[in-house]
Structures are given as structure tokens and as C-alpha cells.
N, C-alpha and C positions, 0 to 999 in steps of 0.2 A: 253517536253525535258528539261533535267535541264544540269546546267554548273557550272562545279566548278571553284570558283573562284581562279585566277591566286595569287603563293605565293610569296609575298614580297618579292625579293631579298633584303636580308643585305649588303650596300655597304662594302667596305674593306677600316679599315683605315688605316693608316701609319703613326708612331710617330717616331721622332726623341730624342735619350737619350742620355746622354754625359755622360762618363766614364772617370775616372784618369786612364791613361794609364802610364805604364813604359817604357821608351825606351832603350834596352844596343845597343851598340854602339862597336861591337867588332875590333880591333887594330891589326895589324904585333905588331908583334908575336904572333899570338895567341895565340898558348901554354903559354906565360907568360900571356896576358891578362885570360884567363880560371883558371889560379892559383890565380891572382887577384880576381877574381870572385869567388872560391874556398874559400879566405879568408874572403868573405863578406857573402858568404852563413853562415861560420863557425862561425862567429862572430854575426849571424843575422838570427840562424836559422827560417824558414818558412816564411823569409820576402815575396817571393815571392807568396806564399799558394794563392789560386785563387782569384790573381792580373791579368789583361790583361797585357802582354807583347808587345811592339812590338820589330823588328828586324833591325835597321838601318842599311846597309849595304852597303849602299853609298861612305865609306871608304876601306872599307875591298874589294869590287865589286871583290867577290870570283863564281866560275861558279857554276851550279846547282848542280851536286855531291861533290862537298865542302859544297854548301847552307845546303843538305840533310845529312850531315854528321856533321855539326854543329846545326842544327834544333834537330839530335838525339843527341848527346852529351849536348845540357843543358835539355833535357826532362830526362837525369839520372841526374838531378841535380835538379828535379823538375819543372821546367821553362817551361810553355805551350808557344810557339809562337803562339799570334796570326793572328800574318799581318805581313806583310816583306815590307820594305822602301830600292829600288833599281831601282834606272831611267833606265829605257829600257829595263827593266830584263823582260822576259816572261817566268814562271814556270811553272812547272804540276800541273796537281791536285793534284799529290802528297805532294806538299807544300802549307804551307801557302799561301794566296791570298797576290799579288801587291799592297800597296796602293799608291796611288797619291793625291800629293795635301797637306798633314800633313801639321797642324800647332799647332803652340805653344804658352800659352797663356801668357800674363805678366802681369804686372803694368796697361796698357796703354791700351790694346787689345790685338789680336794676331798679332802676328811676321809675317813678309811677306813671303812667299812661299822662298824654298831653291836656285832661281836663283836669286830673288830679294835680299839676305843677302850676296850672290856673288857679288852684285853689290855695295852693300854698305861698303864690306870688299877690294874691291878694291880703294873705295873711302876713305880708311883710321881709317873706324868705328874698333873698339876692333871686333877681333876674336871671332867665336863662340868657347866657352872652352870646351873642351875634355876631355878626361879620362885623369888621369897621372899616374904615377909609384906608388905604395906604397912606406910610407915612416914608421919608426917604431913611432909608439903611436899613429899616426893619418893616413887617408888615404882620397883616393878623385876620385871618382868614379861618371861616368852620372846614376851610377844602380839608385842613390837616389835621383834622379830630377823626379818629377811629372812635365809631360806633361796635363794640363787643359783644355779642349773645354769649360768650365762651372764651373761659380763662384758658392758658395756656400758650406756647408755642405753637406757631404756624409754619408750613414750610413753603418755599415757591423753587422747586428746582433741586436743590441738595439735599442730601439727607441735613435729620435738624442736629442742633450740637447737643451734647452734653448739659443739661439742665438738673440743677436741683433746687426748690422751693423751702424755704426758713419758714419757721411758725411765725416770723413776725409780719410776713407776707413778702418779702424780700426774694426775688427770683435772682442766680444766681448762674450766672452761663460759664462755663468752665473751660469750654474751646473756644476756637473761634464765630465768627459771623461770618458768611461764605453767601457770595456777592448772588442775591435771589431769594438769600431768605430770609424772614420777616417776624420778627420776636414781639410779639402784644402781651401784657402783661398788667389787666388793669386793677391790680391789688397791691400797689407799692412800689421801691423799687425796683431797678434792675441794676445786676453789678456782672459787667464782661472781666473776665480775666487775660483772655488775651484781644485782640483785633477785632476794628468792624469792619469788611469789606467795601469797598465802592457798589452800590447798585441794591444793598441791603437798608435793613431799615428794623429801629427799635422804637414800639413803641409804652409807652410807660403813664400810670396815674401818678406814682409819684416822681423821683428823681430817677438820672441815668446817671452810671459811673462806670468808666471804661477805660481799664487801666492799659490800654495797648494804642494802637491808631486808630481813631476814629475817621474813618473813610465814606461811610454808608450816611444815612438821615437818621437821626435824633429826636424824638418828640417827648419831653418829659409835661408833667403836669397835663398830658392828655384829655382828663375829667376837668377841670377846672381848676385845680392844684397850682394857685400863684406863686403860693413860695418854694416850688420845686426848682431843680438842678440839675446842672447837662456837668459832668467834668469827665475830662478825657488828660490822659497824659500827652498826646500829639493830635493834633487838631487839623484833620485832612477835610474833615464832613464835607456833605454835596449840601445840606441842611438842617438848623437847628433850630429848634422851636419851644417855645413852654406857652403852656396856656394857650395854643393859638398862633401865640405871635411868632416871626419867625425871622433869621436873618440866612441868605444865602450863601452859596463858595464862593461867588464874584464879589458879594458886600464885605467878606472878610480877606481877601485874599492883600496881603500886604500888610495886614492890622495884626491877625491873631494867626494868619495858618502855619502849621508848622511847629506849635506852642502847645505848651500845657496850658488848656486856660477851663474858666468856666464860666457857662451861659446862666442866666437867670434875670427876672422882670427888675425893671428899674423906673418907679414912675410907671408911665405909659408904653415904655418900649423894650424891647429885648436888651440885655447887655451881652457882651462876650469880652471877657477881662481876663487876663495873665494869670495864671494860678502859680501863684509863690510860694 
């Protein structure tokens, strides 16, 4: 009598992978926030092209058939939800899945859960900053805050460049940026040595410095970081941002492109000025 021998079960593993996610943050009025959004699409087409989304709605705490009627309203605009941020909301399967827990990364680590930043806003810490109104030449939107579980370079498309990281937290790209893929960096700054492509994008807590053409989008002071810096030696960007705020190709095209220049808060609004 013979017997076949019993087959290996293959155990099942289970990896954990961390994603730049976007978070919008939708506001009363909506109909004016949605025009806002409107204008950032329009200014920015395909920014969101398959980026994870998520939907904070902690503010807005609209009920399920509003959820479902704003879920479909940014999917004609593009915009895939993928998770919905809402304390005690229980959905259908129809929507997006609940998460709990979200955090956000910084300088430091990650930010303490949303009751813990309650208790610290009570105890006098700065506000977490929100969306604001448009204002004409510049604007300031949470569309362009990367949310980070995981430092590092990201890729979309190319292989990634040439990276080395400084102990002062300074990341450090040594080739080019190649038009898809996407440099997050939320420990400092970032310094390119040659080129950003058109269709890439850096983004950064503290400053960005890019000594070649900056072609791609720019987002320094990511975290909150008011007094960060965008400097480029030639000035092509599709978009440049700090803290938020942000000015486009079309808002500069005649003023700065073509220039060394550099971007940074001034007052309330973004500047972009001649670097001499």
C-alpha cells in the first residue's frame, strides 16, 4: 500500500505598504468649496489622476445620502474616494469604507490622533489650518498637503533617482526628476541637482532647492512650515506651493517664468520674486 505524501501548505503572508495619500476636507458652503476645487482641478489638470484620496468629513458630518451625493459629485470630477474619515459614522457598502485612527506625518513623527490635537488646541497650541477662501493670484487649499505614513522616495512610472539623505534631515537628489515621479520628503529639506520634469512633483516639510529647471510642482512647508522656500534656478513649474498656499503656470507666466526666482509666504499670500 502506498501513500501520498501530504502537500505543503504555503503559509499566507501579510505586508504592510505606506502610500501618500491626499486628504480634501470639504467646508459649508459647499457649493463655494466645490467651485474652489473647480478651480484647482482647472489650474491643475489631472492632479488628482490615480492618487488615493481620502474624505475627511469630520467637519462637514453630512448624513449618508449627502455623503453618497458628494462621493458621486467629485467622481465627475475625477476624484476616486478611497476611505472616508467620519467619528461614528456607520456606512453602507455602498460607500467608501470608515477609517479610524488616521494620522499624519511631520518633522518629528506622527501627529497624535484627532482627540489628542483637541486637547492640545484647547491648551493653546496653533490651530490645525484649514482650507481658506480663494484669493486672486494665489490660493490655499488642504487639496496640496500630502498626508505621509513613510519617509522616503516614491515612484510613479520611472525608476526612482539617485537619493542620499544628510544627518541633518536634508534629502538630497543627485539626478534628475523624470516626468511621473513623485519625491515626498517630510523631514526637511529637499535639494535637486539637476532638473524637475514637467508631470513630477516634490514634496517637502521644509524647503525645496533645485538647481536645474523646475518643470514639475513644488510643495515646500508641506507640514505647516511658514517660513519655508521653493528656489529654482529657471522657473518652468506647473505649481508652486508652501504652507498650502499656492500660485499656478498661468498666474506666473509673464511675471517670473523663465527666472531664477523664489517662492515664499508673504503676509497672507504666496510670493514668487526674482532671485538675485
Amino acid at each position: 500500500m502506498t501513500f501520498a505524501a501530504p502537500l505543503e501548505a504555503k503559509s499566507i503572508r501579510f505586508r504592510a505598504r505606506s502610500f501618500v495619500a491626499f486628504t480634501l476636507t470639504p467646508e459649508a458652503p459647499l457649493a463655494a468649496w466645490l467651485e474652489g476645487l473647480d478651480h484647482w482641478i482647472g489650474n491643475s489638470p489631472g492632479y488628482f489622476s490615480g492618487r488615493p484620496v481620502l474624505l475627511d468629513l469630520n467637519t462637514l458630518k453630512p448624513g449618508a445620502d449627502e455623503i453618497a451625493a458628494l462621493v458621486a459629485e467629485l467622481a465627475t470630477r475625477g476624484i476616486r474616494i478611497y476611505a472616508i474619515e467620519l467619528e461614528g459614522a456607520a456606512l453602507g457598502a455602498e460607500l467608501p469604507p470608515v477609517l479610524v485612527g488616521a494620522k499624519e506625518a511631520t518633522t518629528d513623527g506622527l501627529l497624535p490622533g484627532r482627540k489628542a490635537r483637541a486637547d492640545e488646541k484647547a491648551e493653546g497650541m496653533a490651530p490645525e489650518i484649514r482650507a481658506d477662501a480663494e484669493r486672486a493670484g494665489a490660493g490655499r487649499t488642504d487639496v496640496g498637503r500630502a498626508q505621509a505614513d513613510k519617509v522616503g522616495a516614491s515612484k510613479a512610472g520611472e525608476s526612482e533617482p539617485q537619493v542620499g539623505q544628510e544627518a541633518s534631515g536634508t534629502l538630497m537628489i543627485k539626478s534628475p526628476i523624470r516626468s511621473g515621479q513623485a519625491i515626498v520628503h517630510p523631514h526637511g529639506d529637499v535639494i535637486v541637482l539637476g532638473s524637475v520634469a514637467s508631470g513630477s512633483e516634490i514634496i517637502a516639510a521644509g524647503s525645496i532647492h533645485v538647481y536645474g529647471t523646475l518643470r514639475g510642482r513644488a510643495s515646500a512647508g508641506a507640514l505647516g512650515n511658514k517660513g519655508a522656500r521653493i528656489f529654482c534656478r529657471r522657473n518652468e513649474a506647473e505649481l508652486l506651493a508652501v504652507d498650502g498656499w499656492y500660485v499656478t503656470a498661468e498666474e506666473m507666466e509673464g511675471v517670473s517664468r523663465g527666472k531664477p526666482v523664489q517662492a515664499f509666504l508673504d503676509g497672507d499670500g504666496l510670493r514668487v520674486a526674482p532671485l538675485s
